[in-house]
C-alpha positions as CSV (number, residue, x, y, z in Angstrom):
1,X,-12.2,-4.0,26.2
2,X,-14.9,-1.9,28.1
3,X,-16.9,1.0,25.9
4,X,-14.9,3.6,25.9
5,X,-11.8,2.2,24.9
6,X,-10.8,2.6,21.3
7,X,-9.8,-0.3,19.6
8,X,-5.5,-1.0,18.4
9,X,-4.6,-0.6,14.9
10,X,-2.1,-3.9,14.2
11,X,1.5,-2.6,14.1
12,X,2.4,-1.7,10.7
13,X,-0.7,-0.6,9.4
14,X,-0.6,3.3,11.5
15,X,-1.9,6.0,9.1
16,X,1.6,6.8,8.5
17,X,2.7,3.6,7.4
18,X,-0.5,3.6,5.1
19,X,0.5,7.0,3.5
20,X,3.8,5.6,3.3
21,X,2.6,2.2,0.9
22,X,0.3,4.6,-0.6
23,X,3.3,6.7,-1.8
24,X,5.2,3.7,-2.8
25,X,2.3,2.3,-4.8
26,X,1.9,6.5,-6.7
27,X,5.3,6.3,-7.7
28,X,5.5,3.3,-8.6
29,X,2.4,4.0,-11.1
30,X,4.2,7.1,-12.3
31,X,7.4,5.0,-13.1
32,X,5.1,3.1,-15.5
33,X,3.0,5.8,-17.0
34,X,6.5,7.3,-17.9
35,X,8.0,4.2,-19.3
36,X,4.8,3.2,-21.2
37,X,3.7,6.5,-22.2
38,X,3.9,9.1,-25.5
39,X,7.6,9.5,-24.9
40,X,8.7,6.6,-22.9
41,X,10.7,8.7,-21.3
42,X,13.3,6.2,-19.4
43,X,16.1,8.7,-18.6
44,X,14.0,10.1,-15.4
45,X,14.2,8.5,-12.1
46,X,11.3,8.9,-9.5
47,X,12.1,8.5,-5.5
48,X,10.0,9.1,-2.8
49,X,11.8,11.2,0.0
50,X,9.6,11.2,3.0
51,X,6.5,12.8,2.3
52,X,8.0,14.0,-1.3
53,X,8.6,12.8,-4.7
54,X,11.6,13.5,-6.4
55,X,12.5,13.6,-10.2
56,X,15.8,13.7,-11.7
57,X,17.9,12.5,-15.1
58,X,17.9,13.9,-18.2
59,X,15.7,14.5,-20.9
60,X,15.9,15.7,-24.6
61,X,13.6,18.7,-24.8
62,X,11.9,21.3,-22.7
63,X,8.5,19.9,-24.5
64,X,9.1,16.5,-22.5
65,X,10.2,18.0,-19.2
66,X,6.9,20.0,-19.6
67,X,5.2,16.8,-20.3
68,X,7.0,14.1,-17.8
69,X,6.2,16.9,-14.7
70,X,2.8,17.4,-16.1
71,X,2.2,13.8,-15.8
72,X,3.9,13.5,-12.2
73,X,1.8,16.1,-11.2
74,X,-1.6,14.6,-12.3
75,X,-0.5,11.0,-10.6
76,X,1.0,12.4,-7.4
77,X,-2.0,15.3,-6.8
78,X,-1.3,16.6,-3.0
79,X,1.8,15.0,-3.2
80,X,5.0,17.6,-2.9
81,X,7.1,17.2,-6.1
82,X,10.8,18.5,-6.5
83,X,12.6,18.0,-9.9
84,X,15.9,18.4,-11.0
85,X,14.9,17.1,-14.6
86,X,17.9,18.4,-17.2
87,X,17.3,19.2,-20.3
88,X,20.1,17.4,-22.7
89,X,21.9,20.2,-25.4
90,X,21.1,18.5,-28.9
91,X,21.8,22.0,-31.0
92,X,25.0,21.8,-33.4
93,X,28.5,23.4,-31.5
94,X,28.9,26.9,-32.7
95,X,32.4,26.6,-32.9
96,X,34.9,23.7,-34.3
97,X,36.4,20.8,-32.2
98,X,40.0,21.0,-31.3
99,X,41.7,18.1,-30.9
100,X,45.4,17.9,-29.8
């Protein structure tokens, strides 16, 4: 190799595929901040989709929708997050059941 070559990164280890692993390891991290944490919120499911995250399933309250995105959004800073989080109806019917 003469001086003004530049040296070969080792397939597998591009910046890409670094970004890539890092990503992995963010979500994974997030997966168990949510499991673990205040709410233990276990009803959310957190993919990577290329250079995004995304967040869907359901959960019981605004309050913890507010809190699980708060939380993906502190672990996966500079990260793009999309969420299709839905918030479960827990109020009492308005009206009676019928049943045939």
């Amino acid at each position: 190799m003469n001086e003004h070559s530049t040296p070969r990164q080792p397939a597998g280890d591009a910046p890409q595929d670094r970004n890539v692993q890092n990503l992995d390891y963010r979500v994974a991290h997030l997966r168990d901040r949510l499991a673990k944490g205040d709410s233990a919120e276990l009803g959310v499911r957190v993919e990577a989709r290329g250079p995004a995250v995304l967040l869907t399933g359901t959960v019981p309250s605004a309050q913890c929708r507010d809190q699980v995105l708060a939380t993906a959004e502190e672990e996966l800073a500079g990260v793009p997050v999309h969420s299709d989080i839905v918030i479960a109806e827990t109020d009492s019917p308005d009206h009676a059941e019928e049943l045939a």
